[in-house]
C-alpha positions as CSV (number, residue, x, y, z in Angstrom):
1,X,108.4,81.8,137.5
2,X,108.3,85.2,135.8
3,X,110.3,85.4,132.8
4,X,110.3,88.9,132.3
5,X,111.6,91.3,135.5
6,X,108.9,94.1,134.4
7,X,110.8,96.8,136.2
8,X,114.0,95.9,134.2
9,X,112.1,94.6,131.1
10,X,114.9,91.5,131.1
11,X,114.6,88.2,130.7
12,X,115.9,85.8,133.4
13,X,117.8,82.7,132.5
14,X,115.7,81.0,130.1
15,X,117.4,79.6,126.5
16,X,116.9,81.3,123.6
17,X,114.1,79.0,122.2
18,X,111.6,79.5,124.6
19,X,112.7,83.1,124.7
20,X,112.0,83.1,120.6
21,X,108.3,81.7,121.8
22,X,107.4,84.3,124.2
23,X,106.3,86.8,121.9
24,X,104.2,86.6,117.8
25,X,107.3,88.1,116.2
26,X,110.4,87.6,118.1
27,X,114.1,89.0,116.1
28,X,117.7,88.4,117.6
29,X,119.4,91.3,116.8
30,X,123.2,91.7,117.3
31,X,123.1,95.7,117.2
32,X,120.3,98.1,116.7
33,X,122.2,98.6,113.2
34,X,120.7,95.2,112.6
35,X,117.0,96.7,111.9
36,X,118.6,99.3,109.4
37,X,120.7,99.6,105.9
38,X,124.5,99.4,105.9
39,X,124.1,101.8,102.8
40,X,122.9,104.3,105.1
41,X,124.9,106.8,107.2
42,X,121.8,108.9,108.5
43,X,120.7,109.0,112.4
44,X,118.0,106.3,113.4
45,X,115.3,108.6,113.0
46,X,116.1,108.8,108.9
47,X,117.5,105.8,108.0
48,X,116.4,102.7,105.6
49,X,115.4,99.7,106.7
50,X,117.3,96.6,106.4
51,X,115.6,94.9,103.1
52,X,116.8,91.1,105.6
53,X,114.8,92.7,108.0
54,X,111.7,93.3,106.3
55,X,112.0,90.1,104.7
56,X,112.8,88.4,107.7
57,X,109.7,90.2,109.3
58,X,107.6,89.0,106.5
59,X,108.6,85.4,106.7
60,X,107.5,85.4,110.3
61,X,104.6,87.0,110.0
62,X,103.0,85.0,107.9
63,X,102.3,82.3,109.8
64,X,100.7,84.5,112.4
65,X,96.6,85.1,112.6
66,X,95.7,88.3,113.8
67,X,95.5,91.4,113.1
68,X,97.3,92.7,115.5
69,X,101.2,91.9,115.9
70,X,103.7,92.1,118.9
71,X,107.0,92.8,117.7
72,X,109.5,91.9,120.1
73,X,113.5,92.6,119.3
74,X,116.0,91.1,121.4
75,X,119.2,92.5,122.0
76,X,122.1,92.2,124.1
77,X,121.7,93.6,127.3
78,X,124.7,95.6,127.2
79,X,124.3,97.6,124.1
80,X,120.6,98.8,124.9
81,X,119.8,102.2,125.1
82,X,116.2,103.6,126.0
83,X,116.5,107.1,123.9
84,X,117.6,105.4,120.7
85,X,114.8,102.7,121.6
86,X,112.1,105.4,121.5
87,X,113.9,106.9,117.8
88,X,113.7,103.8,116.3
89,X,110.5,102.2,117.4
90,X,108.8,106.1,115.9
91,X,111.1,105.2,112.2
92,X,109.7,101.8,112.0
93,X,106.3,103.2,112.7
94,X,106.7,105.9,110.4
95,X,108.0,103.8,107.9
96,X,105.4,100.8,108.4
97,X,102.8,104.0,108.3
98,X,104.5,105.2,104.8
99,X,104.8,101.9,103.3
100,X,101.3,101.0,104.3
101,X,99.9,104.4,102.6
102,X,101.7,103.4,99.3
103,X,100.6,100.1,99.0
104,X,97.0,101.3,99.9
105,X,96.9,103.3,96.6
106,X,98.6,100.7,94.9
107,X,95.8,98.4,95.7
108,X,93.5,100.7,94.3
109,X,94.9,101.6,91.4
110,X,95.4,98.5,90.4
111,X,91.8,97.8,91.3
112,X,90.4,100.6,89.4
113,X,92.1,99.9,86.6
114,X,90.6,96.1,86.5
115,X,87.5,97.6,86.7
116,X,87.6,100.0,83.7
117,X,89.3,97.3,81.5
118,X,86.4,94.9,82.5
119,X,83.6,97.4,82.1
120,X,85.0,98.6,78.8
121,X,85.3,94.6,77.5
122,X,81.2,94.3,78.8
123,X,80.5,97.5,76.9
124,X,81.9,96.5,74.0
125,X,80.9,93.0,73.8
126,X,77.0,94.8,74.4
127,X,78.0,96.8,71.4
128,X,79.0,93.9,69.1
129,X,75.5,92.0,70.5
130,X,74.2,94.9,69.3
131,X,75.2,95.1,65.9
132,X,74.7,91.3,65.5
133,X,70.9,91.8,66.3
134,X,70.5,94.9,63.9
135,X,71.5,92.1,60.6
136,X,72.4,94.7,58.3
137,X,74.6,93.8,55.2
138,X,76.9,97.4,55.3
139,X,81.0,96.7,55.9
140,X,81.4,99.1,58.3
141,X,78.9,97.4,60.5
142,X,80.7,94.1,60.0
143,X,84.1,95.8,60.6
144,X,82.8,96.7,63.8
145,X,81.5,93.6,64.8
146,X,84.6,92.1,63.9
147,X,86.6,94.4,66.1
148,X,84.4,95.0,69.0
149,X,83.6,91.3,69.6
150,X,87.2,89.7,70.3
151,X,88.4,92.9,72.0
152,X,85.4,93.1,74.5
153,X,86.6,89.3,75.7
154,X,90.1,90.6,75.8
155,X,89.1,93.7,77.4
156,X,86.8,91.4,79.8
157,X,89.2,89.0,80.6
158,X,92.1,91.0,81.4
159,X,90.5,93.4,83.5
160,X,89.3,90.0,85.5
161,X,92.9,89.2,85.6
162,X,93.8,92.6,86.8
163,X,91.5,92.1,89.9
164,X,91.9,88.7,90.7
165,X,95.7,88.2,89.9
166,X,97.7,91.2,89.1
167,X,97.0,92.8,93.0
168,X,97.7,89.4,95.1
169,X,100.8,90.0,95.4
170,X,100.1,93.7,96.6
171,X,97.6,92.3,98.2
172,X,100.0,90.1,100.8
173,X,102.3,93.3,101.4
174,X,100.1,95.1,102.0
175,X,97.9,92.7,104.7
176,X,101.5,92.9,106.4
177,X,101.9,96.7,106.7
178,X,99.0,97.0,107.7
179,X,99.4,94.5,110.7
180,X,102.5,96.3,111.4
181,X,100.9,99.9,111.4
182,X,99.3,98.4,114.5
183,X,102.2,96.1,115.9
184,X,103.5,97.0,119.4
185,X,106.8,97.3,119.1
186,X,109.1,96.6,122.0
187,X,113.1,96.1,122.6
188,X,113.6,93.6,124.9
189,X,117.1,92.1,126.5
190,X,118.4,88.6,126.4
């Protein structure tokens, strides 16, 4: 039995469950206003996303391997339109697109700055080795010792933290968009 008529792109009579199965990322919509802000009076091709839908995206996704996604959103049959299905599968392309491009350089930054904090930390702890070897009995030297040795483990330490801990998060948005920069997205009735 095929549940989807391709020439119609409807489902037959089949429950809502198994319907909810048939694709990675399956979302029951009520109205195409569903996908987008209430805040926002501009056409489809401009306006927000929902943050319930993002984060209702995000939930589901998770538990999906692959990196590739099929993002299917059912709706009613009576309220679909074709032209403002084509407008609003571009927006949440664009916007996956945007989104992806910001987190990329967040990412980065984030990473770069680990980096230089954990570089600077090994250069300085070098530099405090150093003056420990050289034995001399000056206060300046000492001073420096003093100061360069506890702020090269800082230094160390939290530019290790910045890499390992500080991006995860960033790290899990941005594994999403960039599934989503590749999803197929498709409108589907129920």
């Amino acid at each position: 039995m095929d549940i989807i008529n391709k020439k119609t792109d409807q489902i037959s009579d089949v429950p809502k469950q198994s319907l909810l199965k048939l694709a990675e990322i399956s979302i029951l919509l009520d109205s195409y206003d569903s996908i987008f802000s209430d805040f926002d009076p501009n056409p489809y091709s401009e306006r927000t996303l929902s943050d319930d839908f993002i984060i209702q995206s995000k939930k589901i996704s998770r538990n999906k391997s692959g990196k590739r996604i099929s993002l299917r959103l059912l709706l009613p049959a009576d309220k679909r339109n074709e032209e403002k299905e084509k407008v609003i599968i571009k927006r949440l392309h664009s916007y996956f697109k945007s989104v992806h491009q910001e987190f990329t350089f967040e990412v980065g930054k984030i990473n770069r700055r680990g980096i230089f904090l954990t570089v600077t930390g090994i250069i300085l702890m070098m530099a405090a080795s150093y003056i420990s070897f050289i034995n001399t009995q000056k206060f300046l030297i000492h001073f420096l010792l003093v100061l360069f040795e506890p702020a090269g483990w800082f230094l160390l330490w939290a530019g290790l933290d910045h890499l390992v801990y500080s991006s995860k998060e960033t790290k899990k948005d941005l594994v999403f968009y960039s599934k989503m920069t590749k999803s197929e997205i498709k409108f589907t009735s129920y």
